[in-house]
N, C-alpha and C positions, 0 to 999 in steps of 0.2 A: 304649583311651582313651574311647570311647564309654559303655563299662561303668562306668569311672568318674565321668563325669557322671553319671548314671541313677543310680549307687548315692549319692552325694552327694546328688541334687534329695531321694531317697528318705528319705534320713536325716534331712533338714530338714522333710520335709515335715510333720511335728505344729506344726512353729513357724511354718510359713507358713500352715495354715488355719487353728485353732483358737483365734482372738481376738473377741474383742467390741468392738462398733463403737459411739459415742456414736450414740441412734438422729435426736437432732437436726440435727445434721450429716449422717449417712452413710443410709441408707434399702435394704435389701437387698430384690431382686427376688423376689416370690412365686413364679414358675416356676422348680423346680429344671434343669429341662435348656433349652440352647437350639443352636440351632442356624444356622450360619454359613456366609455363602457372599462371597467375597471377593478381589481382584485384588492382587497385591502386585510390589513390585520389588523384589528382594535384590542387596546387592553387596558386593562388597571393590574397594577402590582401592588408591594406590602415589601419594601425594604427593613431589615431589623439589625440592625449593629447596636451590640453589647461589649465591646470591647473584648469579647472571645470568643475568637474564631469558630471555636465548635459549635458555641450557641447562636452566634449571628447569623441568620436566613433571609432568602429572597424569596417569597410568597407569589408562584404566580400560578395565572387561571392558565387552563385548559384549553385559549379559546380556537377556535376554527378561521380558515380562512373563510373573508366572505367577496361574492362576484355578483354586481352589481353594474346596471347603468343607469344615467342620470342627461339632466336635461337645463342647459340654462340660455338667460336672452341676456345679454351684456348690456351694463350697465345698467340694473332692474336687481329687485331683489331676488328673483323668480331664480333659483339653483336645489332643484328635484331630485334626488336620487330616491333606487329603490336597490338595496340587497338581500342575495340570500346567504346564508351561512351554510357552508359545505361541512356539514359535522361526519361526515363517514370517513373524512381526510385526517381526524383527530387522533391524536396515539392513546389508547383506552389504561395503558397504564398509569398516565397521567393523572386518572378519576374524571369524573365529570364537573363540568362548570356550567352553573344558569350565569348567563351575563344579559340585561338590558345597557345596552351601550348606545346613548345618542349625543352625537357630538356634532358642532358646528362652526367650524373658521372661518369668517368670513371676509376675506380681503377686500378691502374700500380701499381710495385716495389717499384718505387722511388717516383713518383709525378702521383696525382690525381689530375684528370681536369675537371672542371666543368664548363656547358654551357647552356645558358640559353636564351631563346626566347620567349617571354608571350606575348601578348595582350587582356586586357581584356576590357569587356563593362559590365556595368548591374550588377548594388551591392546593398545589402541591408545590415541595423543594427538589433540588435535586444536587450533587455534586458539579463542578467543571467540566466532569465530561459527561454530563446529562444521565447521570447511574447514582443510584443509591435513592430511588425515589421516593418520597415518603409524603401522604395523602392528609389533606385537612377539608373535609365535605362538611364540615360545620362553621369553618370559617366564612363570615359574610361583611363587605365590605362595602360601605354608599359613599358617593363622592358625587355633590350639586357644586358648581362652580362656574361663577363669570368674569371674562379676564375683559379689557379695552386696552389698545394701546394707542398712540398718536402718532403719527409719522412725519417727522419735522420736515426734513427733504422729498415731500410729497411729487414738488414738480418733476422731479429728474429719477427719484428709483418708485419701483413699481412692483407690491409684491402681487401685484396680478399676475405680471408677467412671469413671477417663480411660480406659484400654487395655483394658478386658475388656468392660465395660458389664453386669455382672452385679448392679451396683447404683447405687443415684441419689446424688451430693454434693447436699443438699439447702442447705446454704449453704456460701461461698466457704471453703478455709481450706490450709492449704498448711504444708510440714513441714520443720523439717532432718534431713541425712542423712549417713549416714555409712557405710565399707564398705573390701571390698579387694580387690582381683583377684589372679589369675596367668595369664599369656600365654608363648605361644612361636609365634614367626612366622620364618618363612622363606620368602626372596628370594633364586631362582636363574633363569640364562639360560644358554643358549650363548652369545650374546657380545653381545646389545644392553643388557641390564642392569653395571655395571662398579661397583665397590665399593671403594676401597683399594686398587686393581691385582687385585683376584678378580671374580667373577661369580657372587656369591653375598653374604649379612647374613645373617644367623642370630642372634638376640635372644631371651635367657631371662629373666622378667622378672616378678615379685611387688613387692604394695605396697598403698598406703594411699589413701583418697581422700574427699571429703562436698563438702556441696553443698545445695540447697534446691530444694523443689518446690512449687508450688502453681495450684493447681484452681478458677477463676472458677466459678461458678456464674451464669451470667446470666442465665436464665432458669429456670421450670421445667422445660424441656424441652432447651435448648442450655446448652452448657456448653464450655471451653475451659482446658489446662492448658500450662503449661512445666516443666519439671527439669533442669538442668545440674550435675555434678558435676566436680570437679577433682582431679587425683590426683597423687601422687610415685610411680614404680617404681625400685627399686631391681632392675637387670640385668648380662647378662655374656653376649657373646657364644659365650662355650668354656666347657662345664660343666668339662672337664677342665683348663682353665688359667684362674681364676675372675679377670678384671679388674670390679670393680662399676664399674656407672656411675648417674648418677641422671636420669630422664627424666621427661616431666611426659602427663599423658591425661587427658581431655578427652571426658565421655559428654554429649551434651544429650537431650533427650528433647520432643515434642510429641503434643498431641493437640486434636483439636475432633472434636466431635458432638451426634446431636439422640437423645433419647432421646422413648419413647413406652411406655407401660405394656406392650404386646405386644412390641415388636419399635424397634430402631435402627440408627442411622447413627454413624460412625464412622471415622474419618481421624488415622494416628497414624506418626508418624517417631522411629526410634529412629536415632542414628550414633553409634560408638563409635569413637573417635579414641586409637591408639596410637603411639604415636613409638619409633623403632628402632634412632634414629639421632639428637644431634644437633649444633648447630653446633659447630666448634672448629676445631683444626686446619687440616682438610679441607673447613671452610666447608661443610657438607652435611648437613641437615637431613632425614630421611627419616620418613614416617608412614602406615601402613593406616588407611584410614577402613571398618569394616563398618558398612554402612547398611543401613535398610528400613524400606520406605514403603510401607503399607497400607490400601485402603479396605475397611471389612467392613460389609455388613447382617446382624445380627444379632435372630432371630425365637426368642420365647420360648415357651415349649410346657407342657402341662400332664401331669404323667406319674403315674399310680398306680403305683406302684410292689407287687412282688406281695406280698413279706416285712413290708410295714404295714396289709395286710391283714385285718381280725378274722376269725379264724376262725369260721364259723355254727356 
């Protein structure tokens, strides 16, 4: 599964660097390499609305913050990071969570691709004011998924310039969008998760989706964007006994930061809202949220490179 994201990001990849950007609007950064050092939160949840309050819960992991830095060369696919997860910082009330979380945004020109690899184990709910806590270390949760989108107004907005900071929006300007995903997520327990009389959802699911983005320029150094995109899937729980159903998903996306000709700040929330499940029948609406929330300082570096070299 892995191999096939990787050979996918690869195969796109001429489409996602190789555009040209209106220079009045967009302003790309004179250092090719930079370098990042950053704290983030990753998660997957488990939203469950039943149409009563008492039974309706928000399933979520345990997870730690993690601190990490990372390494990229603009305009190249080459974007490294390496984390650690701070697990002594975790409230042990909560229970424990195993989570493999590997996710990847990748801002291009034209189209941004997003890819996603979760598994999680180990969730708890809790009240409004984070009390009454109650544990589900059986509950396990897989979410593989890949989104694309297109960016019409490529010349003039720049979601590098929100999430990467590899270059400056020098005025405000903002774009429609459009795109598609495919997802497969699975929800199993021993017995505190319950579904239809099983213990277990399993959701296969492709489709369509757009949406609008756009990037304030407020100053010449801060800057502030939003993006929300809306989607139809079309899914089936049984690949081998195909019932279609249609479901609706829901990406927003955020960003604010200060930039500076060396080196920036930057503050960015991605959540991507999949529904797995919804109302009917069974009154029971089901949906994974993958989110992440990330602060990164990012320091600009000057690199000769040996191959541009004259030779004497």
């Amino acid at each position: 599964m892995k191999l096939l994201f990787y050979t996918v990001l690869l195969c796109l990849f001429p489409l996602i660097c190789f555009a040209q950007a209106d220079s009045v609007y967009v302003q790309p950064y004179k250092n090719k390499l930079s370098v990042k050092a950053y704290t983030a939160f990753n998660g997957l949840s488990l939203d469950r609305e039943t149409g009563n309050k008492a039974t309706s819960k928000t399933y979520m992991p345990n997870s730690p913050m993690v601190l990490g830095v990372g390494v990229s060369i603009n305009n190249t696919i080459i974007n490294l990071s390496l984390g650690q997860a701070l697990h002594f910082l975790t409230d042990d009330k909560k229970g424990n969570t195993k989570a493999f979380d590997f996710q990847v945004h990748n801002y291009g020109r034209k189209f941004i691709i997003d890819l996603f690899l979760q598994q999680y184990k180990g969730f708890y709910t809790a009240n409004d004011n984070d009390k009454n806590i109650q544990l589900y270390p059986d509950l396990d949760i897989t979410q593989y998924g890949a989104n694309m989108q297109y960016v019409f107004n490529n010349k003039k907005f720049s979601y590098k310039a929100a999430f990467n900071q590899t270059e400056r929006q020098l005025k405000s300007a903002g774009s429609w969008l459009i795109g598609g995903g495919v997802y497969y997520t699975n929800v199993a327990s021993d017995s505190s998760f319950v579904y239809r009389g099983r213990n277990s959802l399993r959701s296969y699911q492709i489709g369509a989706n757009g949406g609008y983005a756009y990037l304030w320029a407020i100053s010449n150094r801060w800057f502030a964007t939003g993006s929300s995109t809306i989607g139809i899937n079309a899914g089936t729980e049984r690949l081998n006994n195909i019932r279609l159903k249609i479901y609706p998903t829901i990406f927003p996306r955020f960003a604010f930061g200060y930039n500076k000709e060396r080196w920036s700040l930057g503050l960015t929330y991605v959540n991507n809202i999949i529904f797995s499940s919804v109302s009917g029948d069974s009154n029971n609406t089901i949906g994974t949220m993958a989110s992440s929330l990330q602060f990164t300082y990012t320091l600009r570096l000057d690199v000769i490179l040996f191959f541009n070299r004259k030779r004497s």
